[in-house]
C-alpha positions as CSV (number, residue, x, y, z in Angstrom):
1,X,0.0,0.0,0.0
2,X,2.9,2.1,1.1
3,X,4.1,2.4,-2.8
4,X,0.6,3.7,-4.6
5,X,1.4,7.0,-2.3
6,X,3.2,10.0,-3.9
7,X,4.8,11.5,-1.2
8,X,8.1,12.7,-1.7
9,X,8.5,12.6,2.2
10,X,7.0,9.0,3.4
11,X,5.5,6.4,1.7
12,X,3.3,5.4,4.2
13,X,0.9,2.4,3.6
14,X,-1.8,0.9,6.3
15,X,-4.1,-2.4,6.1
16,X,-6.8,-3.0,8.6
17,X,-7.9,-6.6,8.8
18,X,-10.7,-8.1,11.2
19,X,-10.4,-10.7,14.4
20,X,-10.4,-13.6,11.4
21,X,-7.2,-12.2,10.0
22,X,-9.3,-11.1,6.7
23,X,-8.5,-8.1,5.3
24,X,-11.0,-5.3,5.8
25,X,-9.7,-2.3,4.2
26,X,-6.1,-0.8,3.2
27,X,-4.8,3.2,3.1
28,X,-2.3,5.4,2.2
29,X,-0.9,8.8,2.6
30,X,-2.0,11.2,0.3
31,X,-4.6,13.8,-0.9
32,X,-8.0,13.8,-0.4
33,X,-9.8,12.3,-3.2
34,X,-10.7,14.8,-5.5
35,X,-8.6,17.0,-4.8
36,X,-7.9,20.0,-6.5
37,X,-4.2,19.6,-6.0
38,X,-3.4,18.0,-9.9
39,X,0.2,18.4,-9.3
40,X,2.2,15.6,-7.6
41,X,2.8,16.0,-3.8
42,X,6.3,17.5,-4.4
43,X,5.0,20.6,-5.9
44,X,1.7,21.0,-4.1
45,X,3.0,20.3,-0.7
46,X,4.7,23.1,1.0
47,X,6.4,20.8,3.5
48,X,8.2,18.6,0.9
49,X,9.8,21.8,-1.1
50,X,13.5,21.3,-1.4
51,X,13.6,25.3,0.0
52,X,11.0,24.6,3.1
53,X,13.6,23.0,5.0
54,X,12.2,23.0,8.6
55,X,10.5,25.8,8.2
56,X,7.4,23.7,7.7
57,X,7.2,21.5,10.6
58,X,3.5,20.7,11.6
59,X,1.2,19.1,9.4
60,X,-2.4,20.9,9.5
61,X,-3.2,22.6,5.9
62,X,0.7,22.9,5.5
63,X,0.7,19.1,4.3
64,X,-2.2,18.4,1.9
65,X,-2.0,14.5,2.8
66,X,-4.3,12.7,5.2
67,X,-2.3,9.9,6.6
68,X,-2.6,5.9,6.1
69,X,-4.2,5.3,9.0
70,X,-6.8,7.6,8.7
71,X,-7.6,7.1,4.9
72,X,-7.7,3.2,6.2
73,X,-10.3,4.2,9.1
74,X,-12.4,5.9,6.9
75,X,-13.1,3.3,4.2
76,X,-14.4,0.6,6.7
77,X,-17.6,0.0,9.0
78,X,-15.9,-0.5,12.8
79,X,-18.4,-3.1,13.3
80,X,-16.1,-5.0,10.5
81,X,-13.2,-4.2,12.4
82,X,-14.3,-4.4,16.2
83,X,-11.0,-6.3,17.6
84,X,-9.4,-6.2,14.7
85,X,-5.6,-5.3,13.8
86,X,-4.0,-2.6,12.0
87,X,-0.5,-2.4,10.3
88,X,1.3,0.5,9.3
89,X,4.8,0.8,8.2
90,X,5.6,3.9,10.3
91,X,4.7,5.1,13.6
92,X,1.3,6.8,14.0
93,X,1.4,10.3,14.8
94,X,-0.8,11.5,17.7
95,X,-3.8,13.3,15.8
96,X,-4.2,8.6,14.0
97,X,-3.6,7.3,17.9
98,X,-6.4,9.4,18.7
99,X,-8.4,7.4,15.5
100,X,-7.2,4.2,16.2
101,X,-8.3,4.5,20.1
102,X,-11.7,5.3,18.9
103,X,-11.9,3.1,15.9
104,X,-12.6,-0.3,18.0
105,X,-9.0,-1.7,16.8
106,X,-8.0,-3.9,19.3
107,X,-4.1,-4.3,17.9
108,X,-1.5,-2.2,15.7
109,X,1.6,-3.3,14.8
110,X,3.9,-0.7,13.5
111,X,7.5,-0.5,12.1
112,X,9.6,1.9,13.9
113,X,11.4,4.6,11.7
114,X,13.0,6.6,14.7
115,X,11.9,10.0,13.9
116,X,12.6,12.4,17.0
117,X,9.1,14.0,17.0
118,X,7.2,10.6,16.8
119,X,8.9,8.3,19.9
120,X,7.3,5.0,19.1
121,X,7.5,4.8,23.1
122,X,4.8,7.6,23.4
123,X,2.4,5.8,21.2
124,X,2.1,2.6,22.4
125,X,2.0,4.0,25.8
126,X,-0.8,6.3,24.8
127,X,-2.9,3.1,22.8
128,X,-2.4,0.9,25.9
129,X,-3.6,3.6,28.3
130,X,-6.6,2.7,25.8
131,X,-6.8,-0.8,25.8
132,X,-4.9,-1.5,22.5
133,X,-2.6,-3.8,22.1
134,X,0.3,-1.8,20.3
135,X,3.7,-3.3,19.2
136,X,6.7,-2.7,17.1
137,X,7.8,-4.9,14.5
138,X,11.1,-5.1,12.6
């Protein structure tokens, strides 16, 4: 999934399956669907611009891609994935633990691509405080 996404940043891919092991729905990072943007990612993205730099740190409107996770939670019905798993090939940031700990998910697995500002640490802590089952994988 990660590879359909045209991010010049991360190539982020998700797949949700159910408590059978069936897959339920997938996701990637990118723009909304039908989006205006008609341009790839690295010239309608102010945050991938070889001049941003880090000026352009947070995400909001400044990156026009909605994450893997969340494209992946938004093309299934949580009574499809109620104790179900997810897998993503990044860490979650934040703003997707929040989804996932209201999504009915009952596992993630995640690799762990050691970005400073997303501590694979904080997540799992934060899923487990919400009774998600949240692990690393190499």
């Amino acid at each position: 999934m990660a590879l359909r996404s045209e991010c010049s940043l991360a190539q982020v891919g998700a797949v949700i399956v159910n408590d059978k092991n069936r897959i339920i729905a997938t996701g990637y990072n990118g723009p909304p669907a039908n989006s205006i943007a008609t341009e790839s990612c690295r010239l309608s993205c102010p945050r991938s611009r070889p001049h941003a730099g880090s000026q352009v740190s947070s995400y909001g409107f400044g990156c026009i891609s909605i994450h893997a996770e969340a494209n992946a939670l938004l093309f299934c019905d949580r009574s499809m994935i109620e104790g179900g798993t997810l897998y993503v090939n990044a860490v979650p940031c934040e703003d997707c633990a929040k989804l996932i700990a209201n999504s009915g998910i009952g596992f993630v697995f995640f690799t762990d691509d050691k970005k400073p500002h997303r501590p694979s640490d904080t997540i799992i802590n934060y899923l487990a405080a919400h009774n998600i089952d949240a692990q690393v994988i190499e």
